[in-house]
DOBA-278071 format. One line per 10 residues: their letters; for each residue x, y, z of C-alpha. Coordinates in steps of 0.5 Angstrom, whole numbers. Each point is the difference from the previous one (the first is absolute). Layout:
// DOBA-278071
A> X/Y/Z  ...;
//
This chain:
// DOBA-278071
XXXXXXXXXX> 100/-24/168  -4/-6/-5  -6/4/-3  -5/-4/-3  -2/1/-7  -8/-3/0  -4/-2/-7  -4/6/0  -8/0/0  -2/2/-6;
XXXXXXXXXX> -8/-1/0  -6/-2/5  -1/-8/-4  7/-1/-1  4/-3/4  7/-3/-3  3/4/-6  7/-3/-4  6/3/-1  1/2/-6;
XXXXXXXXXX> 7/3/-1  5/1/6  5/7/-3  5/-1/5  5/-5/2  0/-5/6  5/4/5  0/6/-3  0/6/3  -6/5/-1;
XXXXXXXXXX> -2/6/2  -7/3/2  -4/2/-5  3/-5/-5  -5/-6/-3  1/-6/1  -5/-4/-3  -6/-1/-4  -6/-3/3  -5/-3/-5;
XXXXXXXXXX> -7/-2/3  -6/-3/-5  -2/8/0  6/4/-1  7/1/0  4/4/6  7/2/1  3/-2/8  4/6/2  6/0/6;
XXXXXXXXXX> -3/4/6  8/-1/3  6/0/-3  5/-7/2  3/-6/-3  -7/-4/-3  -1/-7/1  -5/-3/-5  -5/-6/2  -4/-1/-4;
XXXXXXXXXX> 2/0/-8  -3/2/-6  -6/-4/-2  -2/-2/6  -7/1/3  0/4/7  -6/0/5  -1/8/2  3/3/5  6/-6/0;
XXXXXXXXXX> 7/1/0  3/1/-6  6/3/1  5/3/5  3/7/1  7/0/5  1/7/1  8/-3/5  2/-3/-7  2/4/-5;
XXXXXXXXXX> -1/-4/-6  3/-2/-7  1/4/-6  -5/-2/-5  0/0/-8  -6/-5/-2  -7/-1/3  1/-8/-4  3/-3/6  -6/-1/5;
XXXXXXXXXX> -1/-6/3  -4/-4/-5  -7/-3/1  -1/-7/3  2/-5/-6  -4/-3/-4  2/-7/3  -4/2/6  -6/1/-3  -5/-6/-1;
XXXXXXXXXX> 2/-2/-7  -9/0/-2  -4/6/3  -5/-1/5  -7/-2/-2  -4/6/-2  -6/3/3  -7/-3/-3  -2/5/-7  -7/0/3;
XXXXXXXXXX> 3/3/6  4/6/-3  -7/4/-1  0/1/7  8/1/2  -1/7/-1  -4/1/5  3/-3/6  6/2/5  7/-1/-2;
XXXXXXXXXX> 0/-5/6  -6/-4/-2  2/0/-8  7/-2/2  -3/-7/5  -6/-1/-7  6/0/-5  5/-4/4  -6/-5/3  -3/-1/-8;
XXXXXXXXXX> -7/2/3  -6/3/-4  -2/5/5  -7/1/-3  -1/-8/4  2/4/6  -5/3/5  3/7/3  0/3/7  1/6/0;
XXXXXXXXXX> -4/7/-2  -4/-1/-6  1/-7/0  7/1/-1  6/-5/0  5/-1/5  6/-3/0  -3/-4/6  -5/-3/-5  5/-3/-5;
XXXXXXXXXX> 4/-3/6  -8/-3/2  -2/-1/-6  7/-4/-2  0/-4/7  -7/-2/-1  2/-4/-7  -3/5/-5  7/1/-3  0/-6/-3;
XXXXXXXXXX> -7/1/-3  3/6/-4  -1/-2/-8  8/-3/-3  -3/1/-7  1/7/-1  7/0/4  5/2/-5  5/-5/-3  6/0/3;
XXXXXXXXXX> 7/0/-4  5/-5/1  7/4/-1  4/-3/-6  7/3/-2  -1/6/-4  -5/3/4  1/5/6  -4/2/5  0/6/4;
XXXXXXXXXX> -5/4/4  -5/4/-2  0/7/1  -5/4/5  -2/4/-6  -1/-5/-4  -4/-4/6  -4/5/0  -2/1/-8  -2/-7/0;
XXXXXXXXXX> -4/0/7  -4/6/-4  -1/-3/-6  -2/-6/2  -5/4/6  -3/4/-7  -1/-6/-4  -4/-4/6  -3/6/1  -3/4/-4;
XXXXXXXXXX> -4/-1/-6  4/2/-5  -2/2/-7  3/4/-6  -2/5/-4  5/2/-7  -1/6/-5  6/3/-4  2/7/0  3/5/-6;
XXXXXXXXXX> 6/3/3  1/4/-6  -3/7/4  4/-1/5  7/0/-2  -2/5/-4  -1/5/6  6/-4/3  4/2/-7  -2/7/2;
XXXXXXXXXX> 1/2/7  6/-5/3  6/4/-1  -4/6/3  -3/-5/5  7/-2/2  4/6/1  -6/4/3  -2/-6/5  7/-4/1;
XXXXXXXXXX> -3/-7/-2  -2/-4/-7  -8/1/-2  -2/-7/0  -5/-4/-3  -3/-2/7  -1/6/3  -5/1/-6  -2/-8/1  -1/3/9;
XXXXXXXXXX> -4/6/-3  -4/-4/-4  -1/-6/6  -2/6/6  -5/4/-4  -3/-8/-3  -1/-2/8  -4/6/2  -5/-1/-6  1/-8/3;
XXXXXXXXXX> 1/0/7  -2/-7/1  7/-2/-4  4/4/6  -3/-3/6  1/-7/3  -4/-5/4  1/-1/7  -3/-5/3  -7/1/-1;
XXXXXXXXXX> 1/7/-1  2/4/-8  5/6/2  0/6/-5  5/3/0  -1/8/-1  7/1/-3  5/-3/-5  7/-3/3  2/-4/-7;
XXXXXXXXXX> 6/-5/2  5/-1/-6  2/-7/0  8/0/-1  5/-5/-3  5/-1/5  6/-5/0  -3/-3/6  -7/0/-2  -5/4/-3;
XXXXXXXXXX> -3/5/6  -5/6/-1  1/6/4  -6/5/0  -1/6/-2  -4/3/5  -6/6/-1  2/-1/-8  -7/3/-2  3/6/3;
XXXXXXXXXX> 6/1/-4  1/2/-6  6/-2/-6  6/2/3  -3/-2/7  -2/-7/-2  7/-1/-4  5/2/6  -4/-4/4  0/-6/-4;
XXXXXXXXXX> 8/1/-1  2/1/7  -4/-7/2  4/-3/-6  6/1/2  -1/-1/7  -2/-7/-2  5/-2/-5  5/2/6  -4/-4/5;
XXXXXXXXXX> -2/7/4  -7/0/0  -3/-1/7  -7/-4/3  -4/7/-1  2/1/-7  -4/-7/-2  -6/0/4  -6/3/-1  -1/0/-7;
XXXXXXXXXX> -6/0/-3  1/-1/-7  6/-4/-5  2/3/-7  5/-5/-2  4/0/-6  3/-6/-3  1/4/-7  7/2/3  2/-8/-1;
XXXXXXXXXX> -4/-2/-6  -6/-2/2  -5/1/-5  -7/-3/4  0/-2/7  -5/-1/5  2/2/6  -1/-2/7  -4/4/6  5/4/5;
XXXXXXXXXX> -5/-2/6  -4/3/3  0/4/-5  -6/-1/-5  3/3/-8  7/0/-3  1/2/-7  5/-3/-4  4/4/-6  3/-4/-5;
XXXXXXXXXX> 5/2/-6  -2/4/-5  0/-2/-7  -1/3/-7  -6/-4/-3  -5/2/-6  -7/3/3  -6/2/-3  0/7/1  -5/4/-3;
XXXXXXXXXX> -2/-5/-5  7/0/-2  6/-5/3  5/3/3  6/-2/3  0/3/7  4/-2/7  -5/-4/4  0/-3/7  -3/-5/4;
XXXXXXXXXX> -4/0/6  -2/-4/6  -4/1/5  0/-5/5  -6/0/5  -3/-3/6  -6/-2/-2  -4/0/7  1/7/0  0/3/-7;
XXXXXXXXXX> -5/-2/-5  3/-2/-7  -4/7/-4  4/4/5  6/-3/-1  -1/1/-7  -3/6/1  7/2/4  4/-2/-6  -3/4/-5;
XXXXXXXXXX> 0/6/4  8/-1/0  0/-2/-7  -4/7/-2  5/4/6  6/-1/-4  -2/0/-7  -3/7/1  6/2/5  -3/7/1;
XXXXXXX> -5/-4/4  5/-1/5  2/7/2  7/2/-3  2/5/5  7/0/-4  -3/2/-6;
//
């Protein structure tokens, strides 16, 4: 008997995924219980496992984009399959000789602001129609749009009265290049980046930090720390204390607006931006304000390593309500880094470096850090912004302020 192996559903507003990775053969023999794939949506990645045991036959190779709940794959359980060694000899994606050699023209920029808000359906008929949705008069509840109004608003000429000025210029391929399809995640990071800076009126606030306080106490306590916790003392378990306390005293910088509604947000779940080799991803350390040290630190390590194995699920990134991201793990010496919608605060760190202070009327070499807080300023003013960016400042220049359960 044939059983379907069907690209799974992975979240309400998603509705086609890729194939990232097939780890089995075409006509191998399985068995139940054995991963087969990895799915790769714009939110997550998840791993596909053989519910029956049989000779696999694979439809959809590597690469390829799936609507859910298609068939990818196939199970024989009559046949018993081959032996295999390699998961390299999945069918191949589609050649690039059968892709159109320019890519399709790019939805209006005055429309990405909007494509947030709208259902996948509609996104997919605005984007592949090349319509500005702002110019479309919605049917449906609260003058929401529906796919039967792009196909109306199309079939009555306004698709040719959508601006070309702002369409991206296309690129005709010439040798030496090579084109391959963007991945989900990557779709994703830039949909949402383009929706923060459409949307949001995003300001940028700098301060810089002595560093000296504490590596001295980390100095101190990160052997002991180790061996009784089990996980490294970090400098961002000091830089999520330092947030979660600053955001109670300035709970407009750990909200966000929704609609013509401000939600604040009585608690800290602080998402740590990770480099990955597929993408940058931030992955949310949930109820930070209630851990302490060891707490935040295996947090954030577990939520590493989840993400640089491809591990990390849909709730793992959802929900945050504040960024910390650290660009110092790669040199960077200042930054201004952009809103992670719909949050309303991300908080840049950057490299330490030894530069000559005034300290008490004398200059001193010391190991200072710059800071970023980027804001939403339709939401938060600039005197909280700064007022929030001295308040970490003065927290982790006097590290005793943070509540040093380890100590």
């Amino acid at each position: 008997m044939k059983h379907e192996i069907l690209a799974p559903l992975v979240g309400e507003s998603i509705t086609e995924v890729s194939i990232l990775k097939w780890t089995k053969q075409n006509g191998q023999a399985v068995k139940a219980g054995e991963v087969l794939l990895e799915i790769e949506s714009d939110k997550a990645t998840v791993e596909i496992v053989a519910e029956h045991s049989g000779a696999l036959t694979i439809l959809k190779g590597d690469g390829e984009r799936v609507a859910v709940k298609s068939a990818i794959a196939f199970i024989d359980d009559s046949v018993t399959g081959t032996a295999g060694t390699s998961a390299d000899k999945t069918p191949p994606p589609p050649p690039s000789a059968s892709r159109p050699t320019t890519p399709a023209p790019a939805a209006p920029a005055a429309s990405q602001a909007s494509l947030e808000s709208l259902s996948p359906a509609v996104r997919k008929a605005v984007v592949e129609a090349n319509v500005n949705p702002s110019q479309i008069q919605g049917t449906g509840k609260d003058g929401r749009i529906l796919k039967g109004d792009v196909m109306a608003f199309i079939a009555s000429g306004g698709a040719k009265s959508a601006p070309t000025a702002s369409r991206l210029p296309t690129i005709n391929d010439k040798p030496g290049d090579r084109r391959v399809p963007m991945p989900s995640i990557r779709k994703r990071i830039a949909e949402r980046l383009v929706f923060a800076q459409h949307t949001a009126a995003i300001l940028t606030t700098f301060n810089e930090v002595d560093m000296k306080p504490v590596q001295d106490v980390r100095a101190k306590h990160k052997d002991a720390f180790e061996k009784k916790y089990g996980v490294k003392l970090s400098f961002m378990s000091f830089f999520t204390r330092a947030c979660t306390l600053a955001l109670k005293e300035l709970p407009a910088v750990n909200a966000s607006i929704d609609g013509s509604d401000i939600v604040y947000h009585d608690y800290a779940d602080i998402g740590v931006a990770v480099g990955t080799e597929r993408g940058l991803v931030v992955p949310v350390v949930r109820g930070a304000e209630k851990l302490d040290f060891a707490g935040i630190e295996k947090a954030i390590g577990e939520l590493a390593l989840k993400a640089r194995n491809n591990k990390l699920s849909i709730a793992d990134m959802s929900g945050g309500t504040f960024t910390i991201s650290n660009g110092g793990t790669y040199g960077s010496l200042l930054s201004t880094p952009i809103l992670n919608p719909p949050q309303s605060g991300i908080l840049g760190m950057h490299k330490i470096m030894d530069r000559p202070v005034a300290i008490n009327g004398k200059v001193e070499i010391r190991p200072m850090m710059y800071l970023a807080l980027s804001y939403d300023h339709r939401i938060i003013d600039g005197k909280e912004a700064v007022t929030f960016l001295v308040k970490v400042k003065e927290l982790l220049e006097n590290p005793e302020k943070l509540g040093l359960d380890f100590a």
